[in-house]
C-alpha positions as CSV (number, residue, x, y, z in Angstrom):
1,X,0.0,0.0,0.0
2,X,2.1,2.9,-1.2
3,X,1.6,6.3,-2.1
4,X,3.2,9.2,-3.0
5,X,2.4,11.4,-0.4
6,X,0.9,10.8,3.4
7,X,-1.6,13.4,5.4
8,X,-2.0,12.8,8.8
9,X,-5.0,14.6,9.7
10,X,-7.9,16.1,8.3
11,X,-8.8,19.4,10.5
12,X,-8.8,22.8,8.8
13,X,-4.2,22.6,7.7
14,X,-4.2,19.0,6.9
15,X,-7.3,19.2,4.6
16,X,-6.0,22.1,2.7
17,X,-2.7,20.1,2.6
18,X,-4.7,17.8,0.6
19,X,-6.7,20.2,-1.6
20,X,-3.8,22.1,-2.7
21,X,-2.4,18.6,-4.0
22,X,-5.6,17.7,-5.4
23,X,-4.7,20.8,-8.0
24,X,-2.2,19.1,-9.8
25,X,-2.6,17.4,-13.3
26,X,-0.2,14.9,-12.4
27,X,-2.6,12.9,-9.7
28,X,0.2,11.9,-7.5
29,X,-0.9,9.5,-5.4
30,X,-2.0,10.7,-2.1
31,X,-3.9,8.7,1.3
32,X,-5.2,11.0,4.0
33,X,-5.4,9.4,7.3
34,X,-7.7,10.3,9.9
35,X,-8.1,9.5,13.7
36,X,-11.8,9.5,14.0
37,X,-14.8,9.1,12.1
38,X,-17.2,10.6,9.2
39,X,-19.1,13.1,10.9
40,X,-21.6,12.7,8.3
41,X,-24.7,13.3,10.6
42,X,-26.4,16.1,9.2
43,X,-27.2,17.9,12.3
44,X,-23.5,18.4,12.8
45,X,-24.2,21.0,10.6
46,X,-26.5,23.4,12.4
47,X,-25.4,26.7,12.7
48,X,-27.5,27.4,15.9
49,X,-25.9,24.6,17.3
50,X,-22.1,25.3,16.4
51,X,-21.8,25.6,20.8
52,X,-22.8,22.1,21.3
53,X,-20.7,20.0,18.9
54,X,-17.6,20.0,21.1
55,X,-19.9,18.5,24.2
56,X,-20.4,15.1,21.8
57,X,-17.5,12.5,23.0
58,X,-16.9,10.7,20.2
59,X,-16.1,14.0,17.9
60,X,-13.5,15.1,21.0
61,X,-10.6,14.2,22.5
62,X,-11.6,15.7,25.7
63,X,-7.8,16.9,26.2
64,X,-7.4,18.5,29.7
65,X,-4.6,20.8,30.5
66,X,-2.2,19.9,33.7
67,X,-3.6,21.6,36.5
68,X,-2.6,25.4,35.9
69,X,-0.5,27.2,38.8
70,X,-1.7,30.6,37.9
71,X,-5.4,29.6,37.5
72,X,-6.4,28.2,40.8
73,X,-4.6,24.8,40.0
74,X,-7.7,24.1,37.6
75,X,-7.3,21.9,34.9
76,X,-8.5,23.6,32.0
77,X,-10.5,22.1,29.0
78,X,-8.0,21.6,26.0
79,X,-10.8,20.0,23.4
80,X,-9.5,18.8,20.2
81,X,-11.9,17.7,17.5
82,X,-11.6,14.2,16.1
83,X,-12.7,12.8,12.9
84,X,-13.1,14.3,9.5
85,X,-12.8,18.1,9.4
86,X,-10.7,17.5,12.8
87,X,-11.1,20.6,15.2
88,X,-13.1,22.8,12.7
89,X,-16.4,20.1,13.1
90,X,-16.4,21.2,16.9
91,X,-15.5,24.8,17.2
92,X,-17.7,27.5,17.1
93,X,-17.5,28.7,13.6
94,X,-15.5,32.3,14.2
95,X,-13.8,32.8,10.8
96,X,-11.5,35.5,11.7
97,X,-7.5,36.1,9.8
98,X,-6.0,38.2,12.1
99,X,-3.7,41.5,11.2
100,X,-1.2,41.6,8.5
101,X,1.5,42.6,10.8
102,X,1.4,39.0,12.3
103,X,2.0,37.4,8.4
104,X,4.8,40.1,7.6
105,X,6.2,38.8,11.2
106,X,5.9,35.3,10.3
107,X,7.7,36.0,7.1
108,X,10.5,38.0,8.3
109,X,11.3,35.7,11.2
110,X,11.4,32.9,8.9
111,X,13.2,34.7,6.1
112,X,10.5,33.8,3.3
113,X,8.4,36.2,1.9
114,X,5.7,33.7,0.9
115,X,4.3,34.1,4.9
116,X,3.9,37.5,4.0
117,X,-0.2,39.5,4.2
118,X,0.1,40.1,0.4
119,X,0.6,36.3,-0.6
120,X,-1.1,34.7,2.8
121,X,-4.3,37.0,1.1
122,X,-4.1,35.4,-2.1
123,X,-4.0,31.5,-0.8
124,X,-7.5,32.5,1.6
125,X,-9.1,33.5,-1.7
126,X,-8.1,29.8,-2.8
127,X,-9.8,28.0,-0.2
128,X,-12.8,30.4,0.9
129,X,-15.5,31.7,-1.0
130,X,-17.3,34.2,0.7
131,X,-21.0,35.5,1.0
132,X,-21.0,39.4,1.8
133,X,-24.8,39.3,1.8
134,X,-26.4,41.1,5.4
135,X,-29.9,41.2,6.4
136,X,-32.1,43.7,4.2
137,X,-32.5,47.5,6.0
138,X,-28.4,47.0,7.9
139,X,-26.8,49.7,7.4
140,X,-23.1,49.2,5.7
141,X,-21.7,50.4,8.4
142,X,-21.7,47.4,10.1
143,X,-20.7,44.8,7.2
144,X,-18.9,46.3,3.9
145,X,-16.8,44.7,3.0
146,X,-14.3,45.4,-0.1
147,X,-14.4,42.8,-2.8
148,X,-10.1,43.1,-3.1
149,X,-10.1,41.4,0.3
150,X,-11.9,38.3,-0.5
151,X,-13.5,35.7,-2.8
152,X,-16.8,36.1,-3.7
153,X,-17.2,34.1,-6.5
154,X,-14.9,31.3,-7.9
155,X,-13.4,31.2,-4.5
156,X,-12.6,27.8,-2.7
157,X,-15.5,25.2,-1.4
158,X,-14.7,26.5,2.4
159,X,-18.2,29.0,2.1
160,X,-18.0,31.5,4.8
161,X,-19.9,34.9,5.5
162,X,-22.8,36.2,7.9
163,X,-26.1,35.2,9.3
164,X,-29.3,35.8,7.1
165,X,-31.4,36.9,10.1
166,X,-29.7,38.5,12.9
167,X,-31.0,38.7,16.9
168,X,-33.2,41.4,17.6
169,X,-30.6,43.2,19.9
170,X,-27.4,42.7,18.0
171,X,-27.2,45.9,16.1
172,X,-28.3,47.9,19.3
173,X,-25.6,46.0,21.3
174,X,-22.8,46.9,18.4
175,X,-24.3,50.6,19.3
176,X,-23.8,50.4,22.9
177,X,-20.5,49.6,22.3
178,X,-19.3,52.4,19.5
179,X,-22.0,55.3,20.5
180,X,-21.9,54.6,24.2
181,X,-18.5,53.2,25.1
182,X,-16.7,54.6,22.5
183,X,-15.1,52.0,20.3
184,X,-15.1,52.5,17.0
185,X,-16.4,50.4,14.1
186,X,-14.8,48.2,11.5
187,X,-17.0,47.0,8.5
188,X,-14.3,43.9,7.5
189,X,-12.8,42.4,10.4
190,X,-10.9,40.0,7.6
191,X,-9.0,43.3,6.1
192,X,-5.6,42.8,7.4
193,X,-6.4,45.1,9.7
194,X,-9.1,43.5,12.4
195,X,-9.1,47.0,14.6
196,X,-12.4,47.7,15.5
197,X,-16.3,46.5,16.1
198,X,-17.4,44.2,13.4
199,X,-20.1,41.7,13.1
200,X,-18.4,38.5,12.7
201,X,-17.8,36.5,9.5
202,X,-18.5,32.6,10.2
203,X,-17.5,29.5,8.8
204,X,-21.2,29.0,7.9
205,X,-23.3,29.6,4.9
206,X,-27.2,29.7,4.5
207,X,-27.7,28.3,8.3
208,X,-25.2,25.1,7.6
209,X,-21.9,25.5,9.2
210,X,-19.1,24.7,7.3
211,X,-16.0,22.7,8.2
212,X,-12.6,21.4,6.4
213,X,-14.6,18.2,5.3
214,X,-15.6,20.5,2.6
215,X,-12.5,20.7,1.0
216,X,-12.5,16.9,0.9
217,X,-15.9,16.9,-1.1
218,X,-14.4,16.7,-4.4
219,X,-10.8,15.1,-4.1
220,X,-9.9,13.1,-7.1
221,X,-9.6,9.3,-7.3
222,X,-5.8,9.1,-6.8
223,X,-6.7,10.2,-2.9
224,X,-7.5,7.8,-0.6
225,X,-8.8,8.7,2.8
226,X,-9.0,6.7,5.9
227,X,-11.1,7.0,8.7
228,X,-10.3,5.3,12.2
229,X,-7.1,5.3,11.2
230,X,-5.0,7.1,14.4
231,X,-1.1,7.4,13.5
232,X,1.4,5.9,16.2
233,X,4.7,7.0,14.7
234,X,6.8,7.4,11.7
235,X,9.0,4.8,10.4
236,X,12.7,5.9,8.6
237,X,14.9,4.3,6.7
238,X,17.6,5.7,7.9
239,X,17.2,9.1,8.4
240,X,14.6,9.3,5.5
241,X,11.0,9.2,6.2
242,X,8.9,6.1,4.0
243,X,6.1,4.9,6.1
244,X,3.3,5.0,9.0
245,X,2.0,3.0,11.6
246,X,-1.3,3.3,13.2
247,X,-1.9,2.3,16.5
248,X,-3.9,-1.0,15.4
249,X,-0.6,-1.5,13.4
250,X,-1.3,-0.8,9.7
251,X,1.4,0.1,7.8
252,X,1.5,2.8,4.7
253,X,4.2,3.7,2.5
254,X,5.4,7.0,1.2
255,X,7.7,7.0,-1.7
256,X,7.7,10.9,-1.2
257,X,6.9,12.6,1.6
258,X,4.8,12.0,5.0
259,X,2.8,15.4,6.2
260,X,1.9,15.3,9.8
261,X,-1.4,17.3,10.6
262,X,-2.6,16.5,13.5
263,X,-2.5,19.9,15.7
264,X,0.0,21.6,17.6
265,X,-1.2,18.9,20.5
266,X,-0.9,15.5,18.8
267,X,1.9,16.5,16.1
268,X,4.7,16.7,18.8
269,X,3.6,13.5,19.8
270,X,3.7,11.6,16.8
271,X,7.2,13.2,16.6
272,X,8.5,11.5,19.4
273,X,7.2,8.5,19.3
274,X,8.5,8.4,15.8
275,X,12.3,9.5,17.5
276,X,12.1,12.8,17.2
277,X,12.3,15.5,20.3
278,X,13.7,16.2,23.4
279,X,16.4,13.5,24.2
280,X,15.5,13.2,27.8
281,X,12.4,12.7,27.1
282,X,12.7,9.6,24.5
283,X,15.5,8.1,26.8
284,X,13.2,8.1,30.2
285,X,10.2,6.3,27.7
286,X,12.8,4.3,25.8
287,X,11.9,5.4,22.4
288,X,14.9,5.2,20.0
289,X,16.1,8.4,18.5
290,X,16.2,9.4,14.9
291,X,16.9,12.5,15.4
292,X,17.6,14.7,18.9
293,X,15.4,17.7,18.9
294,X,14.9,19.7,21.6
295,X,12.2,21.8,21.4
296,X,9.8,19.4,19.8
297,X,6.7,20.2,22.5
298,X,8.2,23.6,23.4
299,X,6.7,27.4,22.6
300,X,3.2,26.5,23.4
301,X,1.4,29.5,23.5
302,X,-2.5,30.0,23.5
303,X,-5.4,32.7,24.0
304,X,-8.0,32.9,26.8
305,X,-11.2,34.1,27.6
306,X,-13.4,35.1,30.7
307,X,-16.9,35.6,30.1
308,X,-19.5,38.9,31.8
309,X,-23.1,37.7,32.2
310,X,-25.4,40.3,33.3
311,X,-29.4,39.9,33.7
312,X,-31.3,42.1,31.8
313,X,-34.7,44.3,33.0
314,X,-37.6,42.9,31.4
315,X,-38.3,44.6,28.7
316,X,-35.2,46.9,28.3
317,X,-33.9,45.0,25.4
318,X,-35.5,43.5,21.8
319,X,-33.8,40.3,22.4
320,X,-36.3,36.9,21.9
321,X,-33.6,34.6,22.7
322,X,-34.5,33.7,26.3
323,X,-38.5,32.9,25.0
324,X,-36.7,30.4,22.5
325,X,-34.0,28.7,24.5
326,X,-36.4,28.5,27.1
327,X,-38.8,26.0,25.4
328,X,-38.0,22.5,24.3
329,X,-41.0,22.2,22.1
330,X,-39.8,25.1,20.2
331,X,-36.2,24.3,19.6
332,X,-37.5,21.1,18.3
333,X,-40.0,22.6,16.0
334,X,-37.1,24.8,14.8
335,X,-34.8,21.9,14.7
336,X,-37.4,19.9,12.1
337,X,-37.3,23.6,10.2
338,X,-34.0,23.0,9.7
339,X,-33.6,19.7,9.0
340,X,-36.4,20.7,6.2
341,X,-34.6,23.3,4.4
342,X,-31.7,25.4,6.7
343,X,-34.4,28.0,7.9
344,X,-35.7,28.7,11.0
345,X,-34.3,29.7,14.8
346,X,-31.4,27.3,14.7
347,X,-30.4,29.8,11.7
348,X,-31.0,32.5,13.3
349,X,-30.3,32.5,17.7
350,X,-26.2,32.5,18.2
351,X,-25.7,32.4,14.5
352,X,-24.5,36.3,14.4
353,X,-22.5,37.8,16.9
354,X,-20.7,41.3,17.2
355,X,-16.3,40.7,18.0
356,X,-14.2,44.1,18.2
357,X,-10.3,43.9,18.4
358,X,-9.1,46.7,20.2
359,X,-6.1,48.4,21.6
360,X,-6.0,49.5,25.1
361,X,-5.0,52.8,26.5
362,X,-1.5,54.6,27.9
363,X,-2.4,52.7,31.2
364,X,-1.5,49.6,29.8
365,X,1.2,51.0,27.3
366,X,3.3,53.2,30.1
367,X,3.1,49.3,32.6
368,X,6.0,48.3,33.8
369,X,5.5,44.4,32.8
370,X,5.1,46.5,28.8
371,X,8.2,48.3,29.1
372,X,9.7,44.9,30.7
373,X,9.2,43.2,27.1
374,X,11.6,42.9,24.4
375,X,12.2,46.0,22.0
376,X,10.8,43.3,18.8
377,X,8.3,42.6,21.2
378,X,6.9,46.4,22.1
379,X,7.2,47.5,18.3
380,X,5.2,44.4,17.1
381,X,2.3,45.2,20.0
382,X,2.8,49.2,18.4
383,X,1.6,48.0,14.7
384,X,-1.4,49.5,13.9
385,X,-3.1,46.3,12.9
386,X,-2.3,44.1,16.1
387,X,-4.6,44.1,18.4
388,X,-4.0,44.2,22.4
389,X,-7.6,42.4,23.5
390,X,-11.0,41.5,21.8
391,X,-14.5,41.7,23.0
392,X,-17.2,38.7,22.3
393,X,-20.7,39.7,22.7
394,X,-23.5,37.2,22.2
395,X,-22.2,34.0,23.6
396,X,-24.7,31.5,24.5
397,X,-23.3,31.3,28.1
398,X,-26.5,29.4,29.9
399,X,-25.1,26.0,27.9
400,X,-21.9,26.5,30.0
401,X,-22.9,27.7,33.2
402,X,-20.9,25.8,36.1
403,X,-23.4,22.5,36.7
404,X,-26.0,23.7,34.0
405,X,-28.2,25.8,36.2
406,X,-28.2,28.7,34.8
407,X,-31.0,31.4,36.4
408,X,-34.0,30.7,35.9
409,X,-37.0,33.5,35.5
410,X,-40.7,33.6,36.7
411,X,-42.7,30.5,35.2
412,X,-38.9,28.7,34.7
413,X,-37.6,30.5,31.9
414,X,-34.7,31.4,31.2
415,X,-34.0,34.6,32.1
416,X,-33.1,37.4,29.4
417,X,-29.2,37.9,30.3
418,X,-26.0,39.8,27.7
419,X,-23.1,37.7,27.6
420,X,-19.6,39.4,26.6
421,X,-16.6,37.5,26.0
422,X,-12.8,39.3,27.0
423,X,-9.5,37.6,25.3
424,X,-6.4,37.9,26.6
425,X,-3.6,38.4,23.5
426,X,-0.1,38.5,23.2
427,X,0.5,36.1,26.2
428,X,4.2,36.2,27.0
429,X,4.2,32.7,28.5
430,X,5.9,29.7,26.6
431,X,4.4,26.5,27.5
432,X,5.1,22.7,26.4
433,X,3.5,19.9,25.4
434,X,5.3,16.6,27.1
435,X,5.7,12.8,26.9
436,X,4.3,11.4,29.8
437,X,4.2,7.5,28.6
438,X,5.8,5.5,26.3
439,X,2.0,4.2,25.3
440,X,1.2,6.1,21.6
441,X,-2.3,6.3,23.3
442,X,-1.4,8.3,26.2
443,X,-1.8,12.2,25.0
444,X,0.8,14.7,25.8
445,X,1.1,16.4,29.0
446,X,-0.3,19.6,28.2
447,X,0.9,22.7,30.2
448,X,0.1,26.2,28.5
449,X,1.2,28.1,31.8
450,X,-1.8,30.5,31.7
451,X,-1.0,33.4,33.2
452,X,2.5,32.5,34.1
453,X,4.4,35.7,32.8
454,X,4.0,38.9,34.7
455,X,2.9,40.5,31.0
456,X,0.2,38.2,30.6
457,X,-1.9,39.3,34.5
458,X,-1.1,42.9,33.0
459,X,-2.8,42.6,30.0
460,X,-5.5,40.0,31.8
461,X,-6.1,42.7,34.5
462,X,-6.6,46.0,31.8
463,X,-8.1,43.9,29.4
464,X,-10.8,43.4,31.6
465,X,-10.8,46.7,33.5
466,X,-10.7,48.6,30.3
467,X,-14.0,47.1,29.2
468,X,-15.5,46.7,32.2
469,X,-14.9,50.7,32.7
470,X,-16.0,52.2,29.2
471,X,-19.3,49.6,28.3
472,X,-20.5,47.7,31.4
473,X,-20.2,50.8,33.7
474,X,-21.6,52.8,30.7
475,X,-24.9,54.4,31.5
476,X,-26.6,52.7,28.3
477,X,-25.8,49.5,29.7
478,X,-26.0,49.9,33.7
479,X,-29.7,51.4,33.2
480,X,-30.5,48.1,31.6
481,X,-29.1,45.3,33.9
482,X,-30.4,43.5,36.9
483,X,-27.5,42.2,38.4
484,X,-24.0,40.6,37.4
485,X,-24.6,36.9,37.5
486,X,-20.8,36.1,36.3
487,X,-18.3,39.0,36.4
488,X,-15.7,40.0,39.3
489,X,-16.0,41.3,42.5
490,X,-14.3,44.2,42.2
491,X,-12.0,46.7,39.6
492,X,-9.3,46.5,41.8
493,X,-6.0,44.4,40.6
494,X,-6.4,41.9,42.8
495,X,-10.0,41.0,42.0
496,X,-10.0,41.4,38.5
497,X,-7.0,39.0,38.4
498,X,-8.7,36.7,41.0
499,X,-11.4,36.7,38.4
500,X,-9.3,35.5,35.5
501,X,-7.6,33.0,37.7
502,X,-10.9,31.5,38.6
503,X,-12.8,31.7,35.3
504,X,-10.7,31.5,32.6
505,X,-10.6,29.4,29.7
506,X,-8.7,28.7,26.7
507,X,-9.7,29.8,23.7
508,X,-8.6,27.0,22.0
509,X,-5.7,28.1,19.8
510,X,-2.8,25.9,20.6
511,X,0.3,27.2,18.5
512,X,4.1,26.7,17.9
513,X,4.7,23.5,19.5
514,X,6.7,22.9,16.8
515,X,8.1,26.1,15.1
516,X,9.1,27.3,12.0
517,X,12.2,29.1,11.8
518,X,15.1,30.3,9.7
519,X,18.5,28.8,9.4
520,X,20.5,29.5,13.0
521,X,16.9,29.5,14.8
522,X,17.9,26.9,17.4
523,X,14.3,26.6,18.6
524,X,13.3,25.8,15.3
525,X,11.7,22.5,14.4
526,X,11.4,22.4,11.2
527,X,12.2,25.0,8.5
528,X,10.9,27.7,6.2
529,X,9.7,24.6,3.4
530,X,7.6,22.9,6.5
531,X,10.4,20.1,6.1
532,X,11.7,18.7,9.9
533,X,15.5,19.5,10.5
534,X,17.9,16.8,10.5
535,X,15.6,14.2,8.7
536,X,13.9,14.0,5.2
537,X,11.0,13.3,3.7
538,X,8.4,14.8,6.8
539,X,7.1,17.9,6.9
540,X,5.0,19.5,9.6
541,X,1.5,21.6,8.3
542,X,-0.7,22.6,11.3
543,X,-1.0,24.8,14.2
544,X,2.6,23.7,15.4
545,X,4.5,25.1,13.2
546,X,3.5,29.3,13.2
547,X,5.7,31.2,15.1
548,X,3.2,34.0,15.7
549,X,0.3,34.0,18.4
550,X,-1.7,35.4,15.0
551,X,-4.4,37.7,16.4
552,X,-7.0,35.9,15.4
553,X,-8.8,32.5,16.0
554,X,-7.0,30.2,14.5
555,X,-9.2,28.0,12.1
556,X,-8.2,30.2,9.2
557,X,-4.5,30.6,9.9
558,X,-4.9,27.0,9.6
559,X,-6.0,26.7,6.6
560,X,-4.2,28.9,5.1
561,X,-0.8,27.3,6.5
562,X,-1.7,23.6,5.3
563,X,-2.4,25.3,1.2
564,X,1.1,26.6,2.1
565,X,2.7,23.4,2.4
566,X,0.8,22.3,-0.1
567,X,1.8,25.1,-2.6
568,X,5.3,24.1,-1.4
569,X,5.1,20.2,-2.1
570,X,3.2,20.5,-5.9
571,X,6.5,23.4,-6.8
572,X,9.6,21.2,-5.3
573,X,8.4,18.1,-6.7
574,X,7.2,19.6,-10.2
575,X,3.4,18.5,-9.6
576,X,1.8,21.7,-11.5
């Protein structure tokens, strides 16, 4: 059973791995192996219902973190999606690119101007075709945007845009924030420059979500994919790289190259147990070594979340989503709508949201843990596209609320509550992903260190206080509340750091556990051409590899780094 080329992995990198292969006239021969299963239920697909996904066991991983010293020793929920369309099947369908400061970064640290915004651009308008259709009567000012920045027709098969119908309070809420508390708006968050309150572009079309499956749809006949088909390791001859083992012991051969996309969590580990990594590590499992590599499971970086919930006065906002998540009988009505034909309140409730990337002010620029950073460090947070924080609003928080019992109103409903969402970008701390058995079943140790760098409580604490001080202390907003049902105690450091510590989440954008890096970069894992250092014939396409925290989430750097490699593989070996 051999093949030209091997994928291992079919989330949103190692799909467009395969897609950008699937361009060439030659067909080389190409077998895509996946850990989990089809995914093919329909109902995978409702947008309404992109929260929920990541709750079903048998499309998740259900990674933990180690419990985390700077977060209440809390182990923190690391999900990881499994099966096809890997993490983008689970995750809840933000389709965001991030600033094009953090691509001319990527390209100048690895010396290789095809990381750069200008080309990075290009490849998304491969992959994504995108629908810039907004409700009728929105006024532009909130969604417009320019048809240079994207693919909007004879684009890629990844469909992406905005709701049809939008909640009843979402355009007053995006209002609040840029009349009341000041921030100002931004009519393409997918510019190059996310500055700014936008409504959010989603990987979702017409009330069906969209995932990397899609880019699967229409491979070729000389691809091959395999379901239930986890990989164990790497096999060399010598130092080359010419076939795979899964963990129920198939073997496949690659007469070319092997192409491990399996996410900055479960690449690393399919490194090492293949003899790649940290030498202490392999010796204490007994793994033989290929080849010593240090900081295979190092540079883990990540962003995080804490979520305000507020109750609303009855009647002081237009919002109808409490009367429809508060009946059974009519999220099953609307679920039979859209099993009909995409319509109903599963395309409409949580399917549109408002996200803003902002800067924050001199309080947070004059700190000393931000004049404590690096001078490359302080000029890239200075760029005029790279954001400091963003703001969420919308999140369906009453599906997450600690032991599901969320506040009920008169009669048992659910009462009518805001929900914003605060990120904390830029984290400073370097984490690592680490063997912890010799077992190929056994995932990683996983330790992110949130919060573990005196930068990352800084911009944690004025993330938080800055928003908390211009829109929930606003007067628009305080004359509408009831009380703070999740939020801190206090503005003070302490509490608002207390909060983080016992609230926070990840965000789910596991990066550089594997890096990318020039000739000399001694952290660097593999190289500018994706191929590992000191072997041949393996590359590395996902998460892992990017250098950058990219200020974004991270489905669509994805995607855009697996055509990459792809791009890569179909010019050195002649395929176009």
């Amino acid at each position: 059973m051999e093949y030209d080329f091997i994928i291992v992995g079919t989330g949103p990198a190692g799909a467009s791995v395969a897609f950008a292969l699937a361009q060439s006239p030659k067909q080389p021969k190409v077998l895509i192996l996946e850990a989990g299963g089809l995914n093919d239920d329909k109902s995978l697909r409702t947008d309404g219902q992109r929260w929920l996904t990541f709750l079903q066991q048998d499309l998740n991983f259900g990674y933990k973190t180690s419990p985390q010293e700077h977060a209440g020793n809390r182990q923190i929920d690391y999900s990881r999606g499994k099966g096809l369309g890997g993490s983008s099947a689970i995750n809840f369908g933000v389709f965001t690119v991030g600033a094009k400061h953090d691509y001319d970064t990527w390209a100048k640290l690895v010396n290789d101007e095809e990381f750069t915004w200008s080309c990075m651009q290009q490849r998304f308008k491969k992959i994504v075709t995108f629908h810039r259709d907004i409700p009728e009567g929105v006024d532009p000012k909130y969604a417009s945007p320019l048809a240079k920045n994207h693919s909007s027709s004879g684009g890629g098969p990844l469909h992406v845009g905005y709701a049809k119908e939008w909640e009843e309070d979402l355009i007053p809420t995006l209002d609040l924030l840029s009349e009341g508390a000041g921030y100002p708006l931004n009519p393409d968050h997918n510019s190059g420059n996310p500055i700014g309150l936008s409504v959010l572009i989603s990987s979702a079309y017409n009330g069906v979500r969209s995932t990397s499956k899609d880019l699967l749809g229409s491979l070729p006949e000389n691809f091959t994919v395999k379901t239930f088909s986890a990989v164990e390791k790497v096999i060399f001859d010598g130092n080359r790289a010419t076939r795979v083992v899964t963990v129920d012991g198939d073997t496949f051969l690659a007469s070319k190259e092997v192409i491990l996309s399996a996410g900055a969590l479960d690449s690393p580990k399919i490194l090492m147990h293949s003899g790649i990594g940290p030498l202490d590590q392999l010796s204490e499992y007994q793994i033989p070594v290929i080849h010593p590599s240090p900081f295979v499971g190092q540079n883990l970086r990540d962003h995080a979340f804490v979520p305000l919930v507020h109750q609303r006065k009855p009647g002081s906002s237009l919002s109808t989503r409490s009367v429809f998540y508060g009946s059974l009988k009519r999220q099953e009505e609307a679920m039979k709508q859209w099993q009909k034909d995409g319509t109903g309140e599963w395309s409409k409730y949580a399917c549109e949201v408002g996200i803003g990337f902002f800067k924050l002010g001199e309080r947070f620029l004059t700190s000393k843990e931000f004049e404590r950073l690096p001078e490359s460090e302080k000029e890239y947070l200075r760029d005029e596209t790279v954001p400091h924080t963003e703001v969420f609003t919308h999140f369906p928080f009453h599906w997450f609320f600690p032991g599901g019992d969320f506040p009920r109103g008169d009669e048992d409903k659910l009462v009518d509550y805001s929900c914003f969402l605060v990120f904390l970008y830029n984290a400073q701390s370097r984490g690592e992903v680490r063997l912890q058995s010799r077992d190929p079943k056994v995932p990683l140790k996983f330790d992110p260190k949130f919060l573990g760098h005196e930068f990352d409580r800084r911009a944690a604490v004025e993330s938080l206080r800055e928003f908390i001080e211009r829109a929930i202390e606003s007067e628009g907003f305080k004359k509408a509340v009831v009380r703070q049902i999740v939020g801190p105690e206090g503005n003070s450091d302490e509490k608002l750091l207390e909060f983080w510590q016992q609230a926070m989440s990840s965000s789910w954008h596991m990066t550089g556990t594997a890096k990318m890096g020039r000739d000399g970069d001694e952290e660097a894992v593999v190289d500018e051409e994706f191929r590992v250092r000191g072997v041949k014939g393996l590359r590395v396409a996902d998460m892992s590899v990017v250098p950058v925290l990219v200020s974004a989430h991270t489905q669509g750097v994805a995607y855009v780094t697996g055509y990459t490699c792809g791009e890569k593989l179909l010019k050195e070996y002649d395929l176009l």
